[in-house]
Backbone as CSV, one residue per row, in Angstrom:
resi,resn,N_x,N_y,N_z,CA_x,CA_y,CA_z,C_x,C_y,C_z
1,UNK,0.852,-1.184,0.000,0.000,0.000,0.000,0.893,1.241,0.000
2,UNK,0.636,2.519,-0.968,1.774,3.195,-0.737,0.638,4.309,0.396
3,UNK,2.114,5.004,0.249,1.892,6.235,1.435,0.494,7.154,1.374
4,UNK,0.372,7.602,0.051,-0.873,8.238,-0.179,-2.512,7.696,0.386
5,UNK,-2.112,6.001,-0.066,-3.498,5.332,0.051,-3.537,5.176,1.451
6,UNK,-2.439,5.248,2.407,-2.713,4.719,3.853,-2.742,5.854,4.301
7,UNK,-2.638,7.646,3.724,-3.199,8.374,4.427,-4.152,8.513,4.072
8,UNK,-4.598,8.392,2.894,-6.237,8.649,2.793,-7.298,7.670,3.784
9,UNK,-7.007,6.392,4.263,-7.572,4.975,4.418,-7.658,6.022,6.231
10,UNK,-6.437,6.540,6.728,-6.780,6.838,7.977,-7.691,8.432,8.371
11,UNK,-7.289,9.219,6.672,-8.211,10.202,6.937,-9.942,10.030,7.025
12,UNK,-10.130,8.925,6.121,-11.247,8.291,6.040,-11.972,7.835,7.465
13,UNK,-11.064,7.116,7.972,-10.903,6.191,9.220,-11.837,7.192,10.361
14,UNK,-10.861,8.496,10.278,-10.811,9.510,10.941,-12.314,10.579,11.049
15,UNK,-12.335,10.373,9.891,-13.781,10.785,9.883,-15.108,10.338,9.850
16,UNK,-14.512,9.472,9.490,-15.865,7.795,10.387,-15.909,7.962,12.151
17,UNK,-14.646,8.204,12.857,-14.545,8.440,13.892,-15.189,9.429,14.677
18,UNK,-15.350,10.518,14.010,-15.238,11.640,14.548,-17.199,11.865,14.292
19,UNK,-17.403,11.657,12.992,-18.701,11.381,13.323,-19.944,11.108,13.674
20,UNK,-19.392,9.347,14.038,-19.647,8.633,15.314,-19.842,8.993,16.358
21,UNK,-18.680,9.182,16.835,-18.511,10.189,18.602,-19.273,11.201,18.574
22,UNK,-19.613,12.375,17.221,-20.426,13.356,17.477,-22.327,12.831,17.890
23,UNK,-22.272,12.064,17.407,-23.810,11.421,17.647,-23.887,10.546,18.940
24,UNK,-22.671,10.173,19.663,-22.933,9.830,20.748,-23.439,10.901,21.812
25,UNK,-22.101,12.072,21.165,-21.974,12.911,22.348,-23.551,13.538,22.657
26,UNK,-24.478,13.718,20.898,-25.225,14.517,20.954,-26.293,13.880,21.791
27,UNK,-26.460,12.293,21.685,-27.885,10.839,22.081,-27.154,11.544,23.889
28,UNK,-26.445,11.083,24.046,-26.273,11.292,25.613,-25.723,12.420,26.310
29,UNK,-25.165,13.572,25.926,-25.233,14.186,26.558,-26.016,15.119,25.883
30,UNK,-27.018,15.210,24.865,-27.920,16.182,24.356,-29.209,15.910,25.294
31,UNK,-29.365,14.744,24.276,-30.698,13.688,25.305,-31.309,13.775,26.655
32,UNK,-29.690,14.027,27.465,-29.701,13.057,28.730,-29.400,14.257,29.529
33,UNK,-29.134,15.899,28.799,-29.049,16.987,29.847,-29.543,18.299,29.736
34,UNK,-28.739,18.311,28.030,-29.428,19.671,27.225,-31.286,19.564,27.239
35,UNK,-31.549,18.836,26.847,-33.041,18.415,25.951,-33.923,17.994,26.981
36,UNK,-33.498,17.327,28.257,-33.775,16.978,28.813,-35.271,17.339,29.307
37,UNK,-35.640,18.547,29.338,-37.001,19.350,29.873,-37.690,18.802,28.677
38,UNK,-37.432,18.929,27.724,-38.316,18.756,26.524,-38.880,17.268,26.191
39,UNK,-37.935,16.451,26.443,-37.916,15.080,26.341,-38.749,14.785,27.140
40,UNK,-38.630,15.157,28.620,-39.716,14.395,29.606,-40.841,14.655,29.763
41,UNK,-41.156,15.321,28.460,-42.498,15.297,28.183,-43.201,14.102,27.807
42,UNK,-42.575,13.508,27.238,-42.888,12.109,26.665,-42.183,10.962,27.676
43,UNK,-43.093,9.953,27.546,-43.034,9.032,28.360,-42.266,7.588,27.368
44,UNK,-41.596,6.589,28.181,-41.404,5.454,27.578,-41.057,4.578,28.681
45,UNK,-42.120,3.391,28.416,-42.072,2.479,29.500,-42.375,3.426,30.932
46,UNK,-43.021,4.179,30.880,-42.988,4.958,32.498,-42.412,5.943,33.231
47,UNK,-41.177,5.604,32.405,-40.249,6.567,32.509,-40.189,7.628,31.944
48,UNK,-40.328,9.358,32.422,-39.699,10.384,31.571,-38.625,10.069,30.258
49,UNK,-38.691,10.677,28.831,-38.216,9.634,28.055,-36.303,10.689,28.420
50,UNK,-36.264,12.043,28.561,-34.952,12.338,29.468,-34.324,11.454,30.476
51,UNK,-35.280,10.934,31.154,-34.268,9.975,32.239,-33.907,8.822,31.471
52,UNK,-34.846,8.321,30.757,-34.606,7.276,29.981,-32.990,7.038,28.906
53,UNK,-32.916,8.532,28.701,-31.628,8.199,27.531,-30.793,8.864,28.599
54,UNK,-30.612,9.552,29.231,-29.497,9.614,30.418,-29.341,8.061,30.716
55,UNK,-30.144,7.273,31.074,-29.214,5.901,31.916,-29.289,5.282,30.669
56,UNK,-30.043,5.015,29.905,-30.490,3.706,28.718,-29.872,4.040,27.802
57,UNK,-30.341,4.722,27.188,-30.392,5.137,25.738,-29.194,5.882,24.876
58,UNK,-28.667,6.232,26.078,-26.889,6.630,25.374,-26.270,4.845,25.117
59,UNK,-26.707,3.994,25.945,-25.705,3.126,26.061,-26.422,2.225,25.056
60,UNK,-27.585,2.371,24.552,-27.831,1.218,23.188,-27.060,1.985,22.428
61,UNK,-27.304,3.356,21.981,-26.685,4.087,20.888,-25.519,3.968,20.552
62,UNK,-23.869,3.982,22.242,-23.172,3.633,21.746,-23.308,2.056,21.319
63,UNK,-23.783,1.153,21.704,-23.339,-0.513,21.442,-23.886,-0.794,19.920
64,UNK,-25.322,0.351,19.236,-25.027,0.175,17.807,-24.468,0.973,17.115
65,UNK,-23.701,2.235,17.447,-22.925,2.634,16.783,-21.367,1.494,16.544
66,UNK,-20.920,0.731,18.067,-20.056,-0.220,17.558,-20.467,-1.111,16.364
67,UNK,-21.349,-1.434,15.810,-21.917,-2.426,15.107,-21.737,-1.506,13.795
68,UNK,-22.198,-0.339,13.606,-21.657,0.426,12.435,-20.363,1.102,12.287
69,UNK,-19.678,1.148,13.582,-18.181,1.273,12.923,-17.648,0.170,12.457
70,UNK,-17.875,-1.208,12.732,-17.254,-2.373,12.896,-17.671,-2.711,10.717
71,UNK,-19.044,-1.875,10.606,-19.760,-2.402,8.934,-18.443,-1.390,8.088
72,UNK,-18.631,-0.002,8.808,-17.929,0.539,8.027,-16.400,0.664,7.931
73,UNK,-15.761,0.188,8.920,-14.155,-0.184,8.782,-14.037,-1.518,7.989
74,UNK,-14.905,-2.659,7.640,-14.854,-3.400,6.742,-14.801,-3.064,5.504
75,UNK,-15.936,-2.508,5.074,-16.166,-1.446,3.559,-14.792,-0.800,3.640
76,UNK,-14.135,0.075,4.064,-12.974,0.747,4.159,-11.839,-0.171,4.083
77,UNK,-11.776,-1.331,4.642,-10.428,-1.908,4.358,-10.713,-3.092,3.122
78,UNK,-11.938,-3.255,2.664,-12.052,-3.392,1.381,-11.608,-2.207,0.503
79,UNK,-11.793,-1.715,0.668,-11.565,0.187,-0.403,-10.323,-0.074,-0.650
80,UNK,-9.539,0.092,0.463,-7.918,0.233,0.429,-7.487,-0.914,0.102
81,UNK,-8.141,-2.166,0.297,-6.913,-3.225,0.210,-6.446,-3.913,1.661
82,UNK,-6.954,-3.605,2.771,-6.292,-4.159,3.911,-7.688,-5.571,4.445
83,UNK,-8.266,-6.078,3.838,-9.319,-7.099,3.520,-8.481,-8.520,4.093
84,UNK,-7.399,-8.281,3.368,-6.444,-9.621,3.733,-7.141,-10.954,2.883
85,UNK,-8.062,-10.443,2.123,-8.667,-11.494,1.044,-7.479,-11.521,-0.303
């Protein structure tokens, strides 16, 4: 792989990253502090749906965001070549 393609493969990488993390930050700490008044207007399962993504709902978000970094670093090391196929 030359030099060019393995910086592009990590700028890529990088911004898969950074993406990600922004939608966590926004599900749980938007959700779960900012929004919070607004949210608990609505109910789920009983719960204010604010309290709900403060304890819950950040933590599905991150465990399927792992599941879509995991789709899209595949696609990506298909792209580049690091597949090992």
């Amino acid at each position: 792989m030359s030099k060019s393609n393995a910086k592009a493969y990590w700028r890529e990488n990088l911004k898969y990253l950074f993406i990600l993390l922004a939608i966590w930050f926004v599900v749980s700490y938007g959700a779960g502090i900012l929004f919070k008044d607004a949210l608990n207007e609505i109910r789920l399962g009983g719960f204010k749906l604010g309290f709900w993504f403060a304890q819950q709902g950040s933590i599905y978000v991150f465990v399927i965001l792992i599941f879509v970094y995991v789709r899209l670093m595949n696609k990506l090391d298909k792209k580049y070549g690091y597949d090992g196929e």
